[in-house]
C-alpha positions in Angstrom: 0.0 0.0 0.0 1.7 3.0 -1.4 -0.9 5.8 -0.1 -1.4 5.7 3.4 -2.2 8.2 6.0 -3.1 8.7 9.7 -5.8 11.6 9.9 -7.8 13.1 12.8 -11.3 11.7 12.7 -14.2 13.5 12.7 -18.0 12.6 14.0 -18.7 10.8 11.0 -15.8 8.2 11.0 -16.5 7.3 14.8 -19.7 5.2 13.3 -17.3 3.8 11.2 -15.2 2.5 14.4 -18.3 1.1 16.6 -19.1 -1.1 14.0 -15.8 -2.4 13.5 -16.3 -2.8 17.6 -19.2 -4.3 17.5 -18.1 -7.0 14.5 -15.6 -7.8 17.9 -18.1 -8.4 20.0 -17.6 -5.7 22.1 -21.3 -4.9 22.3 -20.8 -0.8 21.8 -23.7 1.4 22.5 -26.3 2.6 19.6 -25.2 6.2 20.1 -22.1 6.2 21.8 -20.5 8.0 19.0 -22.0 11.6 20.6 -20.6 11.2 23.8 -17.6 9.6 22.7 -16.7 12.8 20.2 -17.5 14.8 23.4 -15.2 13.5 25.6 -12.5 15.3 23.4 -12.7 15.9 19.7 -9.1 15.9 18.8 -8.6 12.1 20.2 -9.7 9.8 17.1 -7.1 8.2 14.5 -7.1 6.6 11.8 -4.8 5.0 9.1 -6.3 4.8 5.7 -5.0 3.4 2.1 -7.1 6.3 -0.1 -10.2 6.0 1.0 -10.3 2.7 2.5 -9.4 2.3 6.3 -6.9 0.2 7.5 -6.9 0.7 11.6 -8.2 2.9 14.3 -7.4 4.3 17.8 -8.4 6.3 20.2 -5.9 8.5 22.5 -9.0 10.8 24.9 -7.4 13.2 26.6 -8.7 13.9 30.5 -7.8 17.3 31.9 -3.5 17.9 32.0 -2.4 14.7 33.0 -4.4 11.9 31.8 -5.7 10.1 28.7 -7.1 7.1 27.9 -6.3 4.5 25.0 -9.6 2.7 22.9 -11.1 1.2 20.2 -7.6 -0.1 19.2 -8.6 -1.8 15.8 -7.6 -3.3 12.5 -9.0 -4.8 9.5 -9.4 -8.4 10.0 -7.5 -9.0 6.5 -4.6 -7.0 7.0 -3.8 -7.1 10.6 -0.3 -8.4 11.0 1.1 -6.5 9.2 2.0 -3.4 10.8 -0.6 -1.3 10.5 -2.1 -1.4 13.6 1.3 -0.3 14.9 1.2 3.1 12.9 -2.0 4.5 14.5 -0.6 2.8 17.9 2.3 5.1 17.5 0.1 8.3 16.6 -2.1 7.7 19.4 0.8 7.5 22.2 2.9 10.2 20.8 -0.4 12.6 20.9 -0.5 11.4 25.0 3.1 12.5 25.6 3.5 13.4 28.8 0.6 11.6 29.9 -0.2 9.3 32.4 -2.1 7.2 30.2 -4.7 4.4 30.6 -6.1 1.2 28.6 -8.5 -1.7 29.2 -6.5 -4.7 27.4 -8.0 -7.5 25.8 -6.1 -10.6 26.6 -4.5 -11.0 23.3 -3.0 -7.4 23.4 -1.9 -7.5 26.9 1.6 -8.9 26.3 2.1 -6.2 23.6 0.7 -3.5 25.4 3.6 -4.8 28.6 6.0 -4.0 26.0 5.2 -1.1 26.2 5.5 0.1 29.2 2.3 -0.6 30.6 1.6 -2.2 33.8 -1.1 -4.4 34.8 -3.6 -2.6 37.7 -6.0 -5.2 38.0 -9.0 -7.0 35.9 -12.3 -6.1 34.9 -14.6 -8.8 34.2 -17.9 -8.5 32.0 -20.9 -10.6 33.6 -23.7 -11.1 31.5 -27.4 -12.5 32.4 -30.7 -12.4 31.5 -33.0 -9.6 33.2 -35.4 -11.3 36.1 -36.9 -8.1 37.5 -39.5 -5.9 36.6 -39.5 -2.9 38.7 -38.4 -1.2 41.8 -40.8 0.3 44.5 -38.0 2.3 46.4 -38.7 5.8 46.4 -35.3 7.2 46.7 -34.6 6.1 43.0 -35.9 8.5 40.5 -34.7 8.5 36.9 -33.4 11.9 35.8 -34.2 14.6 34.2 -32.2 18.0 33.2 -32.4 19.7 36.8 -30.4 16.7 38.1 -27.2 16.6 35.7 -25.4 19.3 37.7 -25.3 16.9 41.0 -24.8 14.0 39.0 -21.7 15.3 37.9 -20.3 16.4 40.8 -21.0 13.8 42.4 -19.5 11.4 39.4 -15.9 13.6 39.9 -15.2 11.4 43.3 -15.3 8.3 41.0 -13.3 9.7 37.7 -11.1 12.6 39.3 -10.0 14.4 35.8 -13.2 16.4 34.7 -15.1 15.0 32.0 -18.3 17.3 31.3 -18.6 17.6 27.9 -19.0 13.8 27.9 -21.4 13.4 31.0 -23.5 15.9 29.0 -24.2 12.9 26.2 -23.7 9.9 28.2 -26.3 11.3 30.8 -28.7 12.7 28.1 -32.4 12.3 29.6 -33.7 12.8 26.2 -31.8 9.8 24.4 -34.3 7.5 23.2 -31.4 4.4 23.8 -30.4 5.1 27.4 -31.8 5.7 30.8 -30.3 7.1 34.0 -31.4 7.1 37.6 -29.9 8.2 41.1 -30.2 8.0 44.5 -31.2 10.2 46.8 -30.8 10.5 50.5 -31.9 13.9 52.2 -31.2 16.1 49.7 -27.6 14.6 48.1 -26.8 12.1 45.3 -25.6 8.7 46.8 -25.3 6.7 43.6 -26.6 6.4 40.0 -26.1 4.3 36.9 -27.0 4.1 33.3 -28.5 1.8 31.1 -28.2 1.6 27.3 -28.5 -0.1 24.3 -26.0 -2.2 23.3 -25.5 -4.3 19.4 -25.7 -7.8 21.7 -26.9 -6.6 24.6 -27.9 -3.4 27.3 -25.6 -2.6 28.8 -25.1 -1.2 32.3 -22.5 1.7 33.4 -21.6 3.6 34.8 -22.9 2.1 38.4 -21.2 3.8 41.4 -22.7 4.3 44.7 -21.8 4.4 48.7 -22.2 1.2 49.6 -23.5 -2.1 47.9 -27.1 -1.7 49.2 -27.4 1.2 47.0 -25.6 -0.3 44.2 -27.9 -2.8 44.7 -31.1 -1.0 44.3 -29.9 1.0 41.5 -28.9 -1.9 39.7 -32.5 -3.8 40.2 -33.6 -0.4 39.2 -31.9 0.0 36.0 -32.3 -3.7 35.0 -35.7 -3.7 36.1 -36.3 -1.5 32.9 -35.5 -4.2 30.4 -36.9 -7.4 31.7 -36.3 -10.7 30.0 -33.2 -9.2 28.2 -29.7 -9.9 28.2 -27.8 -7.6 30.3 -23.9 -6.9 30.7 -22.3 -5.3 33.4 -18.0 -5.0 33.2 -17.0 -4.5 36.9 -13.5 -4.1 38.4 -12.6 -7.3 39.8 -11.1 -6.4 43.6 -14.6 -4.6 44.4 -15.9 -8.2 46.1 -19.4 -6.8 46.6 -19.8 -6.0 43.1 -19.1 -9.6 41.9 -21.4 -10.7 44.5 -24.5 -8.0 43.0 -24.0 -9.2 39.6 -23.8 -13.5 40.5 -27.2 -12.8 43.1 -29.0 -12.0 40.1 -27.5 -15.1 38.5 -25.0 -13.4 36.1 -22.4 -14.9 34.4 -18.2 -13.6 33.3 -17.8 -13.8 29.6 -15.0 -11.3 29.3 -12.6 -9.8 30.8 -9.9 -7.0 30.7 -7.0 -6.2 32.1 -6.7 -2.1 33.6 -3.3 -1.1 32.6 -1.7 2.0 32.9 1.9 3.5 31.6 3.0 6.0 34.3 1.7 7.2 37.7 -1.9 5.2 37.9 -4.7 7.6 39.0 -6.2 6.3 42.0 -10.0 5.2 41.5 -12.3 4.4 44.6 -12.9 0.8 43.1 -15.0 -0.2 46.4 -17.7 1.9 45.1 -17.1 1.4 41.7 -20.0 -1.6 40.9 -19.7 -1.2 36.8 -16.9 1.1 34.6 -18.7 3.1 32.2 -17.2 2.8 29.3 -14.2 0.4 28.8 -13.5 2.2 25.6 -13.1 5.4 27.1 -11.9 4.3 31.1 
């Protein structure tokens, strides 16, 4: 291939990239892309031949110190051969100076050690099929614009470097493919989570709270909304009550990552972290 090139994506290409995802059977979200191009605009890559492309990355940048490696991807056909590395290269060099981040499929993971990445700990997906119908506890509301504001402050004790713009989307009340609620308790947010719809399956994140009994409710809340459905919750393996939530409700794993980080790791409170958001984005 004599004519390639690594651009800057825009919107458009990012539909591009979740279906490539999706073909891996990562189960992306139907409107991800929004929230995704949100989270920083300048953090897509891709290697084309012409028109045609060859592999894609993302490199999200979090405030001054942090960014995030995703959606690490090459054509089926020509992987092998190189290609992936270019964008690879792109993405880290764009990160410089970076504590950066990445959730490693197991077949990376050696190459990503090579690196320079280390190895943090595991997150496992658990998938299941829906059993309950609804919740009667009043302190779980889903939201609505008024309640973004405290949502997001209060999601900035679980993911320190700011991340707004992308809250914004991911929260949106009016998307027609996801749902949010939180907890309440005398006047101040206590834990929330999001549902959405996923190519394979919903898909449930973020999900933190202050202890597992709200986890708990939120979770029979948010599943509650899509009964007899498959569900799939990714949770960070050392929180024990979160593998607990998701096998009560007679989840199984079916996939798992590996949390890896090159540089100083940002420290996440992963006790009250039940389900990641987003692994493509950390």
């Amino acid at each position: 291939m004599q004519n390639l090139r690594i651009k800057q994506l825009d919107k458009r290409d990012l539909g591009t990239i979740l279906n490539w995802a999706a073909n891996e059977g990562w189960n992306p979200g139907f409107d991800d892309a929004d929230a995704f191009y949100s989270a920083d605009t300048s953090g897509f890559f891709g290697c084309f031949d012409e028109d045609r492309p060859i592999s894609f990355i993302s490199g999200v940048k979090y405030g001054k110190d942090f960014g995030f490696v995703g959606l690490y991807i090459c054509d089926p056909e020509l992987r092998g051969k190189g290609y992936g590395k270019l964008v690879w290269d792109h993405c880290i060099k764009s990160l410089h100076g970076r504590t950066m981040g990445l959730d490693g499929v197991i077949e990376q993971q050696d190459n990503y050690a090579r690196s320079g990445f280390e190895t943090a700990y595991r997150y496992i997906r658990y998938a299941g099929i829906s059993a309950v119908t609804s919740t009667d506890d009043k302190r779980i509301k889903r939201i609505d614009e008024s309640t973004l504001p405290s949502l997001i402050e209060y999601d900035h004790k679980f993911f320190p470097p700011q991340r707004t713009p992308f809250l914004t989307k991911w929260l949106d009340p009016a998307s027609q493919h996801r749902s949010t609620f939180c907890y309440t308790e005398d006047g101040a947010v206590k834990g929330y989570g999001t549902i959405r719809t996923g190519h394979d399956a919903y898909r449930v994140g973020p999900l933190f709270a202050d202890d597992e009994r709200i986890a708990d409710s939120l979770f029979q809340a948010l599943i509650g909304t899509v009964h007899g459905k498959e569900v799939h919750l990714d949770l960070p393996e050392p929180n024990a009550h979160a593998l607990s939530l998701a096998e009560q409700d007679q989840m199984e794993p079916v996939f798992e990552t590996a949390r890896m980080y090159k540089g100083t790791a940002p420290t996440f409170p992963l006790g009250n972290i039940y389900g990641v958001t987003t692994l493509e984005l950390g």
